[in-house]
Structure formats: structure tokens, C-alpha cells
VEXVEXTI-175503 format. One record per residue (C-alpha): residue number from 1; x, y, z; residue in three letters. Coordinates in steps of 0.5 Angstrom, whole numbers. Example, Ala and Ser with C-alpha at 12.3 -4.5 7.8 and 13.67 -1.06 7.14 Angstrom:
<pts>
  pos      u      v      w  code
    1     25     -9     16   Ala
    2     27     -2     14   Ser
</pts>
This chain:
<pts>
  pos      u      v      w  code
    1     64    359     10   Unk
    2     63    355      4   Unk
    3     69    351      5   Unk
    4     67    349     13   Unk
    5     60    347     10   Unk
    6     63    344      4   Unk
    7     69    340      9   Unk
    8     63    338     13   Unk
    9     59    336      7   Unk
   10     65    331      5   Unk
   11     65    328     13   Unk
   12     58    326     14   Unk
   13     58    323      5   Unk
   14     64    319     10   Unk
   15     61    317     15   Unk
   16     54    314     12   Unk
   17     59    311      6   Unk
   18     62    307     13   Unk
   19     56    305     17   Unk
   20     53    303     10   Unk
   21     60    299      9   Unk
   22     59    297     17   Unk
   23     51    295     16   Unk
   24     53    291     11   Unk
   25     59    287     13   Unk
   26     54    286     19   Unk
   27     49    283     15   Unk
   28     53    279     12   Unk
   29     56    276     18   Unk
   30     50    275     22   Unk
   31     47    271     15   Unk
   32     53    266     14   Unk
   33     52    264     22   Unk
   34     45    264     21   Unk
   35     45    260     15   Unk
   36     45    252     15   Unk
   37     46    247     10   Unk
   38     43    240     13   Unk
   39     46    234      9   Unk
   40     41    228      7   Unk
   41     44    223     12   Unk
   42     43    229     17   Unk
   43     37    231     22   Unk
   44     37    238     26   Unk
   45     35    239     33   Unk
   46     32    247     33   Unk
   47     31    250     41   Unk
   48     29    257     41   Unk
   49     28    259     47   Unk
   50     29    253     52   Unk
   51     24    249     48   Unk
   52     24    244     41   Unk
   53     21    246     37   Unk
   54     22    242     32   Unk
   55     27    238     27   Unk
   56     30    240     20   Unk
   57     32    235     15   Unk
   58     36    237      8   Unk
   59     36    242      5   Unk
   60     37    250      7   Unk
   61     34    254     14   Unk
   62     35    259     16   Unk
   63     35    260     24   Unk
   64     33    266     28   Unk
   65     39    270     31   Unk
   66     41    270     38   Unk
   67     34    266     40   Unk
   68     35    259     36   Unk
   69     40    254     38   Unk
   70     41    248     33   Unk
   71     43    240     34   Unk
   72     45    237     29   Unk
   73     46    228     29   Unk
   74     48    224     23   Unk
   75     43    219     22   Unk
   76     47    214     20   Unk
   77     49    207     23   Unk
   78     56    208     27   Unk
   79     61    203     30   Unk
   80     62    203     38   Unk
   81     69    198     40   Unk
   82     69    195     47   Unk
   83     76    192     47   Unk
   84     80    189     52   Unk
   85     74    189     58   Unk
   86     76    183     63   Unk
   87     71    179     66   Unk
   88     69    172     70   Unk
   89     65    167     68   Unk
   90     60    163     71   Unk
   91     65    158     72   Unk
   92     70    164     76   Unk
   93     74    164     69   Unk
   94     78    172     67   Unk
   95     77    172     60   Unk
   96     78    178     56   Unk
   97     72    179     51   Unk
   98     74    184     45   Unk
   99     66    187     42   Unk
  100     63    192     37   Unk
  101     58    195     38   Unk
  102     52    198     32   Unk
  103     48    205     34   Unk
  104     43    208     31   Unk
  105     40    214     32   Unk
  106     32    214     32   Unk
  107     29    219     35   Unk
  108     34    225     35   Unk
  109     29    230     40   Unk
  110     29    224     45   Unk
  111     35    223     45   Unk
  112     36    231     46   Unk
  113     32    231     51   Unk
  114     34    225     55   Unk
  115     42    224     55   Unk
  116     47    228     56   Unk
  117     53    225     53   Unk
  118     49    219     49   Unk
  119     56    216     47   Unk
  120     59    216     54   Unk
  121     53    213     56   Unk
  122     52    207     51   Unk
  123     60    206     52   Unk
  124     59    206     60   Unk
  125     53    201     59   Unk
  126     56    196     54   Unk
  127     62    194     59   Unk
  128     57    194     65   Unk
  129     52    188     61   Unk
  130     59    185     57   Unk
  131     61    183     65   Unk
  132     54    182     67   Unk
  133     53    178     61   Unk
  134     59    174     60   Unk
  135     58    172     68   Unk
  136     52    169     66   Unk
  137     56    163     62   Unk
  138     60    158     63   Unk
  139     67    157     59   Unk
  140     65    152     54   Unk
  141     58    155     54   Unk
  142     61    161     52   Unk
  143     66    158     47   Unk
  144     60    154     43   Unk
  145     55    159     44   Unk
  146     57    166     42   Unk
  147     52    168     38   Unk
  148     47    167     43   Unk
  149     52    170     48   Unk
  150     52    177     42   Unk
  151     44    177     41   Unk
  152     44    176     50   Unk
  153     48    183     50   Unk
  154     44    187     44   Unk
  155     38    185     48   Unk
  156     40    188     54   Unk
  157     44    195     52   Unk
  158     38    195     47   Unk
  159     32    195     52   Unk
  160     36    201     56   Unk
  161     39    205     49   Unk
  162     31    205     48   Unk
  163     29    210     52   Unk
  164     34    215     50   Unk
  165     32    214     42   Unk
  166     38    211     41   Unk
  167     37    204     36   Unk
  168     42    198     37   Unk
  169     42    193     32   Unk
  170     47    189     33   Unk
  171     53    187     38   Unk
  172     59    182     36   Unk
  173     64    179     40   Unk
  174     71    179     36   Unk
  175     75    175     41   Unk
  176     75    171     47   Unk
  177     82    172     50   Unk
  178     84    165     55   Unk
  179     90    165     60   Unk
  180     95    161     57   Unk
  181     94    156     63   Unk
  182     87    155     61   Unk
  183     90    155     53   Unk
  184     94    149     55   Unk
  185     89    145     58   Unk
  186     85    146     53   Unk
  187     90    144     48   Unk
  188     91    138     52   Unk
  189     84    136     52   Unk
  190     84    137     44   Unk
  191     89    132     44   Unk
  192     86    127     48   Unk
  193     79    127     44   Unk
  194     83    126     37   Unk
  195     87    120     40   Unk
  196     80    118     43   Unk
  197     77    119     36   Unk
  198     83    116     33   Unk
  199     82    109     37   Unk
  200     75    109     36   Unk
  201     77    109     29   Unk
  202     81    104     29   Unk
  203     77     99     33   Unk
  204     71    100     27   Unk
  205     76     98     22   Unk
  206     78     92     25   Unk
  207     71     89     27   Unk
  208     70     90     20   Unk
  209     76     86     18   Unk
  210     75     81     23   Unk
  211     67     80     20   Unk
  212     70     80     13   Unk
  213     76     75     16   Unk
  214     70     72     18   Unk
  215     66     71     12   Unk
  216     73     69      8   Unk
  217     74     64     13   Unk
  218     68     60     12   Unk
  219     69     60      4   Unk
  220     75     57      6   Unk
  221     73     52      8   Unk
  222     72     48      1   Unk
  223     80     45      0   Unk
  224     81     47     -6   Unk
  225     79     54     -5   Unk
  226     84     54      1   Unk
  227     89     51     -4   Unk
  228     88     57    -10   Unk
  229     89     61     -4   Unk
  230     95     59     -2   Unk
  231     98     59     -9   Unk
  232     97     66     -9   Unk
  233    100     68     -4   Unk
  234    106     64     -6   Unk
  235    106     68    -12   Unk
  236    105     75     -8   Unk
  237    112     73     -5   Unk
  238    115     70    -11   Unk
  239    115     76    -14   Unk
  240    122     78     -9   Unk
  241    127     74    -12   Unk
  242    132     75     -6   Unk
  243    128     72     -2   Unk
  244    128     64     -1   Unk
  245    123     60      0   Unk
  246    121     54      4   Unk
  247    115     50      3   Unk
  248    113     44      7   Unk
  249    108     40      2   Unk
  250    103     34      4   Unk
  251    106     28      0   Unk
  252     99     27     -2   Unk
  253     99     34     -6   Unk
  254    105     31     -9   Unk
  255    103     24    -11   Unk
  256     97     29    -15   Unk
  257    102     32    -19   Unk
  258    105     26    -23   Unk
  259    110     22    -25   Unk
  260    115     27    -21   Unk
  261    111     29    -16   Unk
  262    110     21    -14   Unk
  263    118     20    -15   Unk
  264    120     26    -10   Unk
  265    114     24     -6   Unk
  266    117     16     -5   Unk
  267    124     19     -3   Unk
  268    121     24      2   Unk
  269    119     17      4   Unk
  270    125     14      5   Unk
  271    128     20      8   Unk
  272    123     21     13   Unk
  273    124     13     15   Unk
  274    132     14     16   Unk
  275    131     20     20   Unk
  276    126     17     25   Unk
  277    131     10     25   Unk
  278    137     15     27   Unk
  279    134     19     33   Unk
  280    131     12     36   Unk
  281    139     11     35   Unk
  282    141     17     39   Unk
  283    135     16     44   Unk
  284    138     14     51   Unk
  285    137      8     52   Unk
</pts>
């Protein structure tokens, strides 16, 4: 008897040391699962029973078993890309519209209660108001004008995220992609505004010029003034010594330089009448 009850004994020590292990293995599993750490950057959504009951910020909680359930949402700014979305302007152009989206989360039980999926939703309700938007626009308004065009789309994704607790702070448009039918035009256009620019330009220098010829010709009225300019530029062409140059001079201007002047003066004189003499003799009779 004392061995059964000594056996007996030692079973039931086993058995109480493994529900003590189990016990405690349990204990621990349900406290790791129960245990939350919220960051900073974080809030937490707690839903017990069907109903919010309220938000954790950072720090460490505590949840009840099998009764709350816990939302976390990262509170910081996060970028949402549009690219490639196809769309018409008001002039019935495709242009391909390249965007990004900033979202903020505001109210993180509002968004809990009032959107399901508020990525999906945002992103569905981006590429509506982009076509909405752009279809607004003209092509040259939309090219000069995409600041206006960016504030116009945050506003309107802005008054609808709204009400889901969701803040969008900004929207910027990265790229307007055109058909390379269109690029060409504009490009032709480009270039006929800088021919028209460069003609423009062209013509005020020479109305400047011309005023200015204007001013030195009325100058140039005194001889002596029109004399020293003609030396100059003879003196601006002598400095070429390959070039030969040819002058024809008043006999006056020569006669007013001297002895010399007055001797080639009288031969050119003389050379002149027997030229005169000669083609009155070759002249048909």
C-alpha cells in the first residue's frame, strides 16, 4: 500500500507541476497578445464590444482578452502617386497628367467609423477630380497655369477626404505628357515667336540707327565737318595695304593744298580738256 500511495503521490506532484507550467505559458501568451507598444508617431483606435471607446497615444496598454480589438494609424504625412491618369481638356486635347498626392490622417475615429478602405477611396477620388479638373482647362491654361490647376484639385479631394477625417494638404502635378503631334506644333510655334521676336528686335535697332544717322547727318552739314569724315574713313581703309584705292578730288580741294596741289590741279585741267576735245572728235557727225 505504501508504494500504490507513494506512486500516486508522485503522479498528482506531476501533474500540478504541468498545469502550473501550462497555466503559465498561458498567462504569458495571452500577455504578449494583450500588450501594445504605441509609438509616438502613432495613435490607436480601441473597439470593445462594437463601440470605440476611445484612442491610445504612446506609451504602453493593456488590452482586454477576446473583448477589445485595437486599430492602429500612423499619423504622419504619407505621399499617394497618380501617374499616367489620360485625360481631356476643355479644348478636347488627351494629355497624360503625372500627380502626388499629400494625406494626413486627422481624425483617426472618424476615419474608422466612416471609410472602410480610406486608401482605395482617396486614390479612386483622386483620378475622378484629375479628369474633372483637367476637363475644366484649356491647353495653354493648363501649361501656364498648373499651380492654379494643383490648388483646384486639392480643394476638391480636400472637401470630400474631409469628411472621412483625412487631411490633404497638398496636391502637385509632375508631368503633362502631350502627343508628339501636338509636340510639334508647339514647337513650330516656338519657333516662329522667336523669328518674330528676332525681327522685332531687328527693326528697333535700326529705327535707332536711322535716328542717330539722322542726328549725324544734320552735323554733317558744316564742310569741314564732312571733309574730316571723309579722311577718316580713308584712314580706316588705308590701314589694308592690299588694297588700291581710287580718289576723286575737287580741283578746289587740291588748289587749297599748295604749290603741288595748284600744279596737279592745272594738269587735271589740261587732261580734262583734251579728253573733252577727243570724244567731240569721235562723236558721229
Amino acid at each position: 500500500m505504501d508504494l500504490f500511495e507513494a506512486t500516486f503521490d508522485l503522479i498528482g506532484l506531476l501533474l500540478n507541476s504541468w498545469i502550473t507550467i501550462l497555466l503559465i505559458g498561458v498567462v504569458v501568451v495571452l500577455l504578449r497578445a494583450n500588450i501594445f507598444v504605441i509609438n509616438q508617431w502613432q495613435k490607436a483606435v480601441i473597439v470593445r464590444l462594437g463601440s470605440i471607446t476611445g484612442t491610445w497615444d504612446k506609451g504602453l496598454h493593456l488590452k482586454i482578452p477576446f473583448l477589445d480589438q485595437v486599430y492602429r494609424y500612423d499619423m504622419r504625412t504619407f505621399s499617394m502617386t497618380l501617374s499616367g491618369q489620360t485625360c481631356i481638356t476643355k479644348d478636347n486635347i488627351p494629355v497624360s497628367v503625372d500627380a502626388v498626392m499629400f494625406i494626413k490622417i486627422a481624425d483617426a475615429e472618424q476615419v474608422i467609423t466612416t471609410i472602410k478602405d480610406y486608401r482605395e477611396a482617396l486614390d479612386r477620388k483622386a483620378h475622378a477630380s484629375i479628369r474633372t479638373i483637367i476637363g475644366r482647362h484649356d491647353l495653354d491654361d493648363l501649361l501656364e497655369h498648373r499651380d492654379v490647376v494643383a490648388n483646384e484639385l486639392q480643394k476638391e479631394i480636400d472637401d470630400t477626404a474631409s469628411d472621412w477625417g483625412i487631411d490633404v494638404p497638398s496636391v502637385e502635378l509632375q508631368d503633362i505628357s502631350l502627343p508628339d503631334d501636338m509636340k510639334r506644333a508647339f514647337a513650330v510655334q516656338a519657333e516662329a515667336e522667336r523669328e518674330a521676336r528676332a525681327v522685332i528686335i531687328k527693326a528697333n535697332a535700326e529705327l535707332s540707327a536711322s535716328v542717330k544717322l539722322a542726328e549725324a547727318a544734320k552735323n554733317l552739314d558744316d564742310p569741314k565737318a564732312l571733309q574730316l569724315r571723309f579722311l577718316q574713313t580713308l584712314n580706316d581703309v588705308s590701314k589694308d595695304q592690299s588694297n588700291t584705292i581710287v580718289l576723286a578730288l575737287p580741283i578746289e580741294t587740291l588748289t587749297a593744298m599748295g604749290p603741288a596741289g595748284a600744279l596737279s590741279a592745272a594738269n587735271l585741267k589740261v587732261m580734262r580738256q583734251v579728253l573733252e576735245k577727243l570724244e567731240q572728235e569721235q562723236s558721229p557727225i
